[in-house]
N, CA, C and O atoms as CSV, one atom per row, in Angstrom:
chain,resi,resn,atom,element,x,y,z
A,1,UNK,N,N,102.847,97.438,4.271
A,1,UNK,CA,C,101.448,97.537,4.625
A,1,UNK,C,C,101.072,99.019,4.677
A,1,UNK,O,O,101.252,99.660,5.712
A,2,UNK,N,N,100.535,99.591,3.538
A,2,UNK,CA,C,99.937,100.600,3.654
A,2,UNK,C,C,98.833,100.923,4.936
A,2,UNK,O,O,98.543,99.864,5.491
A,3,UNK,N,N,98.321,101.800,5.390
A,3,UNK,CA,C,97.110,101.886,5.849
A,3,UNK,C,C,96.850,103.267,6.087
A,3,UNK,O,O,97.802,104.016,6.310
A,4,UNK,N,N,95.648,103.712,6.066
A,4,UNK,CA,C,94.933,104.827,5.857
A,4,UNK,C,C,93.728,104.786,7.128
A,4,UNK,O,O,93.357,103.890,7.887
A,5,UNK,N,N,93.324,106.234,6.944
A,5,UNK,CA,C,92.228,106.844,8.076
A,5,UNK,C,C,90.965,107.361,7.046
A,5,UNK,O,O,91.107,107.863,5.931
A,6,UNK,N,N,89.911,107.130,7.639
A,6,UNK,CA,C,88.720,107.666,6.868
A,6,UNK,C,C,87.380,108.325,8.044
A,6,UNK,O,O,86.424,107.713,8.520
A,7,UNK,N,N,87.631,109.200,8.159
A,7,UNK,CA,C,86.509,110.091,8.779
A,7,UNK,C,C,85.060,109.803,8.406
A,7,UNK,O,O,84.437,110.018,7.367
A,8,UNK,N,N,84.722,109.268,9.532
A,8,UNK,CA,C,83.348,108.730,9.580
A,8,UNK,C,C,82.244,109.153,9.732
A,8,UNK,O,O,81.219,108.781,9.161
A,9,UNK,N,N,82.454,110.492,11.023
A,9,UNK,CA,C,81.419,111.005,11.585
A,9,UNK,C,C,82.091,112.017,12.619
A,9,UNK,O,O,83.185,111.809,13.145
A,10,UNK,N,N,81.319,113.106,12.835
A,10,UNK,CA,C,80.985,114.371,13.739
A,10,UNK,C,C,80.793,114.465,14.333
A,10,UNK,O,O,79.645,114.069,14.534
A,11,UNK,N,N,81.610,115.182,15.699
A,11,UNK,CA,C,80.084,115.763,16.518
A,11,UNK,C,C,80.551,116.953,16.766
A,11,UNK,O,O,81.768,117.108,16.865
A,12,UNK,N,N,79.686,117.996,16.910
A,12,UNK,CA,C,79.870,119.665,18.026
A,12,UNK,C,C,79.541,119.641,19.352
A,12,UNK,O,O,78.401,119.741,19.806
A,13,UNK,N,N,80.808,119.475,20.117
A,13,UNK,CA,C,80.033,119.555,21.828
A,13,UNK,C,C,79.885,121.347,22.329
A,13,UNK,O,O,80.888,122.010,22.066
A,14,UNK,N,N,79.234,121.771,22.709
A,14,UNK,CA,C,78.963,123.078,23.444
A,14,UNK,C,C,79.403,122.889,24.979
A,14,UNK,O,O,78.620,122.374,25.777
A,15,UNK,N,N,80.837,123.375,25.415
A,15,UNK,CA,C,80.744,122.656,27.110
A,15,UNK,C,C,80.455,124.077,27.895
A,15,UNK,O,O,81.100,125.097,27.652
A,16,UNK,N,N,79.750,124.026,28.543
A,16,UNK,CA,C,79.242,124.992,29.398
A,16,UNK,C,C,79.103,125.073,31.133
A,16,UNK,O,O,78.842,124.115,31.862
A,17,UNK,N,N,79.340,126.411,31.542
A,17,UNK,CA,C,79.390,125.993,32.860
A,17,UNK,C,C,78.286,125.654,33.419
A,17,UNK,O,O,77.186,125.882,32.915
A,18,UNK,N,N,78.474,125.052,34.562
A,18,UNK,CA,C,77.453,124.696,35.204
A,18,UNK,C,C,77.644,124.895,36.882
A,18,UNK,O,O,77.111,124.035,37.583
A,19,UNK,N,N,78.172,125.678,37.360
A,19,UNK,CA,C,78.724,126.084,38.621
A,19,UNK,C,C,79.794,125.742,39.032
A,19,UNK,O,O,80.767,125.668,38.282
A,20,UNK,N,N,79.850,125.449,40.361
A,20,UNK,CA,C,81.429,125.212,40.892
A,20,UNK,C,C,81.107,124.585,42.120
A,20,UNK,O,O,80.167,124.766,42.894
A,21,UNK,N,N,82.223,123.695,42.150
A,21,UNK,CA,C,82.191,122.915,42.939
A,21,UNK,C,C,82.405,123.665,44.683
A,21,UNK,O,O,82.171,124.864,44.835
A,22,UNK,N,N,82.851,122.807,45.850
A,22,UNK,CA,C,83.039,123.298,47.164
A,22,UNK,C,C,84.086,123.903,47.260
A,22,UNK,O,O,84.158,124.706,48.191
A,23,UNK,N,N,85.518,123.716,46.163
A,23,UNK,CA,C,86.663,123.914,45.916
A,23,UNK,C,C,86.781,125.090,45.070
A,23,UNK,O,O,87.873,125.632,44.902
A,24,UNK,N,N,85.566,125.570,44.455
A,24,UNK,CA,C,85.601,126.873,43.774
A,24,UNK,C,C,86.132,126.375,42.281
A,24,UNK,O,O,86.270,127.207,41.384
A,25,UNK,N,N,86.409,125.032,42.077
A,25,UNK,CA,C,86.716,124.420,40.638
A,25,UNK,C,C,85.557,124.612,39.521
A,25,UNK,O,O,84.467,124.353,40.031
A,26,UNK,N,N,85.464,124.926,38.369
A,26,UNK,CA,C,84.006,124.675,37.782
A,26,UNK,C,C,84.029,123.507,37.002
A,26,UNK,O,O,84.858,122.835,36.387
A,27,UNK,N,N,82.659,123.504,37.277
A,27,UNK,CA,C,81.795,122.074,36.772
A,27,UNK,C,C,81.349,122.539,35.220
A,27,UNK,O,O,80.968,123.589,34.703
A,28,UNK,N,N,81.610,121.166,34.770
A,28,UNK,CA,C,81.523,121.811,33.001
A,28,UNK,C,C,79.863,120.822,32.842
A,28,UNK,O,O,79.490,120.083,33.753
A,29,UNK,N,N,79.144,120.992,31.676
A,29,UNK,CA,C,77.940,120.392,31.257
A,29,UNK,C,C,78.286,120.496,29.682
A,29,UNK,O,O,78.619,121.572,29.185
A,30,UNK,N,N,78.166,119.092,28.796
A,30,UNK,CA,C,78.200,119.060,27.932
A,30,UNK,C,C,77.013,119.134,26.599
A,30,UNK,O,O,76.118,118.292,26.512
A,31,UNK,N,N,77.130,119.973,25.866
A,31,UNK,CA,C,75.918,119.939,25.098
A,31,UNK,C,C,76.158,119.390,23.644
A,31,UNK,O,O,76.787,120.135,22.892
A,32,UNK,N,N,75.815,118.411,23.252
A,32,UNK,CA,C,76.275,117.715,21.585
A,32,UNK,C,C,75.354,117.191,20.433
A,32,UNK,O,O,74.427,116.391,20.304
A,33,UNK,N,N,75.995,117.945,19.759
A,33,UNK,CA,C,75.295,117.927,18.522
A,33,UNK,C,C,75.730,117.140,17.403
A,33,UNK,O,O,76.646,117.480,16.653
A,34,UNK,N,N,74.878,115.791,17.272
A,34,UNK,CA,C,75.405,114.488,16.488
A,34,UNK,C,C,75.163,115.081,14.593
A,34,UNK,O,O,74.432,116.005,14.234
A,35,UNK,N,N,76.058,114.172,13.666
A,35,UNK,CA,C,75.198,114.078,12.766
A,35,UNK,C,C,75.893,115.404,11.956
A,35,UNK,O,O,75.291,115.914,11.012
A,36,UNK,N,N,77.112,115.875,12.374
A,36,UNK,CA,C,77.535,116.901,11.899
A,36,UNK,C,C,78.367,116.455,10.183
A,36,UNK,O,O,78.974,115.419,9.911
A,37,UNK,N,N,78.169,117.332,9.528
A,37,UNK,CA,C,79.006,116.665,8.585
A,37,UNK,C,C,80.415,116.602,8.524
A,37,UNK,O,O,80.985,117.668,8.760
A,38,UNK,N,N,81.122,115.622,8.267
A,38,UNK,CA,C,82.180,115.444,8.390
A,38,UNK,C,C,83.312,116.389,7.199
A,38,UNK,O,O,84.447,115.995,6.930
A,39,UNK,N,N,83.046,116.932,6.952
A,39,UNK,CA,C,83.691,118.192,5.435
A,39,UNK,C,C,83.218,119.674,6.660
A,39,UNK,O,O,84.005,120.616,6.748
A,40,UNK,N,N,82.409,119.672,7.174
A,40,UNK,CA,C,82.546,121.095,7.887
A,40,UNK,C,C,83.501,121.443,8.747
A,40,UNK,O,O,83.894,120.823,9.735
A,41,UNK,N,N,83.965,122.791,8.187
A,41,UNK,CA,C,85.160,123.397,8.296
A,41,UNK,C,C,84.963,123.817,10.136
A,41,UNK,O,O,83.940,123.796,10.820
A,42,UNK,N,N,86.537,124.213,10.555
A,42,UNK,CA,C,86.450,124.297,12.272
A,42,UNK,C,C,85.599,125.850,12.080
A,42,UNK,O,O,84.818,125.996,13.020
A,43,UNK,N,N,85.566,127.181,10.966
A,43,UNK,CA,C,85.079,127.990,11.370
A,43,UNK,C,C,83.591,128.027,11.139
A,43,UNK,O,O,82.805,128.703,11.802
A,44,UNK,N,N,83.204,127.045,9.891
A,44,UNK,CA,C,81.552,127.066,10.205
A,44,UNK,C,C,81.136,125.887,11.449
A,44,UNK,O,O,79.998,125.776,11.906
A,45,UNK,N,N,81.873,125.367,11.712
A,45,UNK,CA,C,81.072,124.632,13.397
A,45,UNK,C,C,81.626,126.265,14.310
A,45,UNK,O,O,81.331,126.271,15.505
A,46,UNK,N,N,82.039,126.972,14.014
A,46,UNK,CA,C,82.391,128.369,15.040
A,46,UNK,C,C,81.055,129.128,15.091
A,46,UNK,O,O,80.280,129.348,16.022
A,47,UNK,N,N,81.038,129.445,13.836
A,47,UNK,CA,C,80.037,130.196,13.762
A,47,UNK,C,C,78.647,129.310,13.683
A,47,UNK,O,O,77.797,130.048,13.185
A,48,UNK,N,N,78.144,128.154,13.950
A,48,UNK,CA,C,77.221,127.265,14.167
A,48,UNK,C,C,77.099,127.649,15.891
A,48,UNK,O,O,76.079,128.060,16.444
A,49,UNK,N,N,78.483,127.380,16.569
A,49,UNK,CA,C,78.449,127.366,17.628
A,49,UNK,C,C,77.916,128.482,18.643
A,49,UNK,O,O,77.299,128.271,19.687
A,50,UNK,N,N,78.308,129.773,18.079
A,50,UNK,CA,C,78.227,131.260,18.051
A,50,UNK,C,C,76.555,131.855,18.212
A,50,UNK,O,O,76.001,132.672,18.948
A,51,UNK,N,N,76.094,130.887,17.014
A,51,UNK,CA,C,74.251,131.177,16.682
A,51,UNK,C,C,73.561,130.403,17.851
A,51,UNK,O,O,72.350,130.565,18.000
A,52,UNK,N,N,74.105,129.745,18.515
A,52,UNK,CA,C,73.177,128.927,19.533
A,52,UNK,C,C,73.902,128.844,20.722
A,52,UNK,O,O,73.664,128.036,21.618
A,53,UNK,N,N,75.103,129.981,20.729
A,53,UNK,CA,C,75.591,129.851,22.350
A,53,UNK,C,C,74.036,131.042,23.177
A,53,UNK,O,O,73.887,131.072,24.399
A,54,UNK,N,N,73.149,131.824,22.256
A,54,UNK,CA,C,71.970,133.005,23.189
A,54,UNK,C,C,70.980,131.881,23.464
A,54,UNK,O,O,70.114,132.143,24.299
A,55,UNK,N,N,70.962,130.783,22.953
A,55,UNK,CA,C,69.781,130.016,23.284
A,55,UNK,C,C,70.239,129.457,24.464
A,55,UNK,O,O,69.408,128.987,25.242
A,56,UNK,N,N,71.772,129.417,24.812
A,56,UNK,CA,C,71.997,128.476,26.432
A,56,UNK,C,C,71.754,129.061,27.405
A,56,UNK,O,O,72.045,130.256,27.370
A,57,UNK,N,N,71.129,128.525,28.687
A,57,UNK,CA,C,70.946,128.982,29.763
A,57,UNK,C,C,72.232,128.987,30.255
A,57,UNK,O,O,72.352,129.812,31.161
A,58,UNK,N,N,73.070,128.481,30.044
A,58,UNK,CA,C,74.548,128.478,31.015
A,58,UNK,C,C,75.432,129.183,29.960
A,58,UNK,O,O,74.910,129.516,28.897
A,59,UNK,N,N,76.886,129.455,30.219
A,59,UNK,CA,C,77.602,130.238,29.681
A,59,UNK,C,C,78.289,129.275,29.420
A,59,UNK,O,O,78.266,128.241,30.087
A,60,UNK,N,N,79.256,129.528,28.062
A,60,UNK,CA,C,79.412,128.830,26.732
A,60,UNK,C,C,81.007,128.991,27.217
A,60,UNK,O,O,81.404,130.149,27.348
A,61,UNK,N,N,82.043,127.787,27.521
A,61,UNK,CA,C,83.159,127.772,27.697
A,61,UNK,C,C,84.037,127.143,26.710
A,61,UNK,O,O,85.151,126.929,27.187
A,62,UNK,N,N,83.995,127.026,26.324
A,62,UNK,CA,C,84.203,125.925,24.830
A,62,UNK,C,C,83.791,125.343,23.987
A,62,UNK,O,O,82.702,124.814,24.212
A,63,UNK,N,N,84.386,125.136,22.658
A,63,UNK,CA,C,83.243,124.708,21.664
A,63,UNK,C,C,84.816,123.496,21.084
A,63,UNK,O,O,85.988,123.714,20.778
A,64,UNK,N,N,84.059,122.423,21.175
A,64,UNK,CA,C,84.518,121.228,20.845
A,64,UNK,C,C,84.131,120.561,19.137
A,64,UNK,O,O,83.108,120.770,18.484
A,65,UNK,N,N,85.158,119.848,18.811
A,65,UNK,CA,C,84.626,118.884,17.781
A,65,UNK,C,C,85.175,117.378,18.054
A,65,UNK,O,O,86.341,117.102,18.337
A,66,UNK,N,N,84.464,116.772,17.961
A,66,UNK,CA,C,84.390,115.038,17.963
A,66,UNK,C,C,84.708,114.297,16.858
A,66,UNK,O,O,83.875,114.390,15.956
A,67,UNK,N,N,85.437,113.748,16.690
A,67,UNK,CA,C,85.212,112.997,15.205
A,67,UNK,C,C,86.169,111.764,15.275
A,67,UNK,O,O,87.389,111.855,15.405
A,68,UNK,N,N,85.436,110.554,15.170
A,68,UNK,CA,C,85.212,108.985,14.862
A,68,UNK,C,C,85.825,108.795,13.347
A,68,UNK,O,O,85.078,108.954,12.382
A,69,UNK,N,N,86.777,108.559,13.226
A,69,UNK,CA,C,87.775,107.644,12.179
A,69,UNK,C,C,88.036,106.127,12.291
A,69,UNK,O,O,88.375,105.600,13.351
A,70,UNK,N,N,87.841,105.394,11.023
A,70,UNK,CA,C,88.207,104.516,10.316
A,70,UNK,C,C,88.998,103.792,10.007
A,70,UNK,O,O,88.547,102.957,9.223
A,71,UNK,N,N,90.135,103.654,10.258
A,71,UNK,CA,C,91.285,102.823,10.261
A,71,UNK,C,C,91.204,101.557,9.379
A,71,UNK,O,O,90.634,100.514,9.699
A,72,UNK,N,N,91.874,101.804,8.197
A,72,UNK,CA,C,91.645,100.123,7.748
A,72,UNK,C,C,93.555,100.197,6.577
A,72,UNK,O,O,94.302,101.004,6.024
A,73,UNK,N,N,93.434,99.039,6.793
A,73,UNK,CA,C,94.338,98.459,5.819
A,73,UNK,C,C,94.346,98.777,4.409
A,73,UNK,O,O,93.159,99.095,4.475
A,74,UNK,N,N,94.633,98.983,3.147
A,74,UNK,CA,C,94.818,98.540,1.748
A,74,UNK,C,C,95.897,98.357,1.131
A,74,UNK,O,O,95.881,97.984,-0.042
């Protein structure tokens, strides 16, 4: 039984802080961007990420990618 993976879909999350808790832990806020194409490379979602970390009001702790695969049999 062969079986294979097929990349379906994207996403770019922006996680950003969002203060800290009573414990001095920080609180993350996620920002995501659907609809990404699935062929874009990790350094153009970098530099995607890069152009719109001056537009956040919060500070930019990580830059995530999401991606939803396919699983099927042939």
């Amino acid at each position: 039984m062969a079986v294979t993976s097929e990349k379906v879909s994207s996403q770019l999350q922006l996680v950003l802080e969002n203060g800290q808790d009573e414990r001095g832990n920080f609180i993350f806020k996620n920002k995501n961007f659907n609809n990404v194409k699935t062929l874009a490379t990790a350094d153009q979602l970098y530099t995607v990420a890069k152009a719109l970390e001056p537009l956040q009001q919060r500070v930019l702790y990580a830059i995530e990618r999401k991606d939803d695969n396919k699983i099927m049999n042939i």
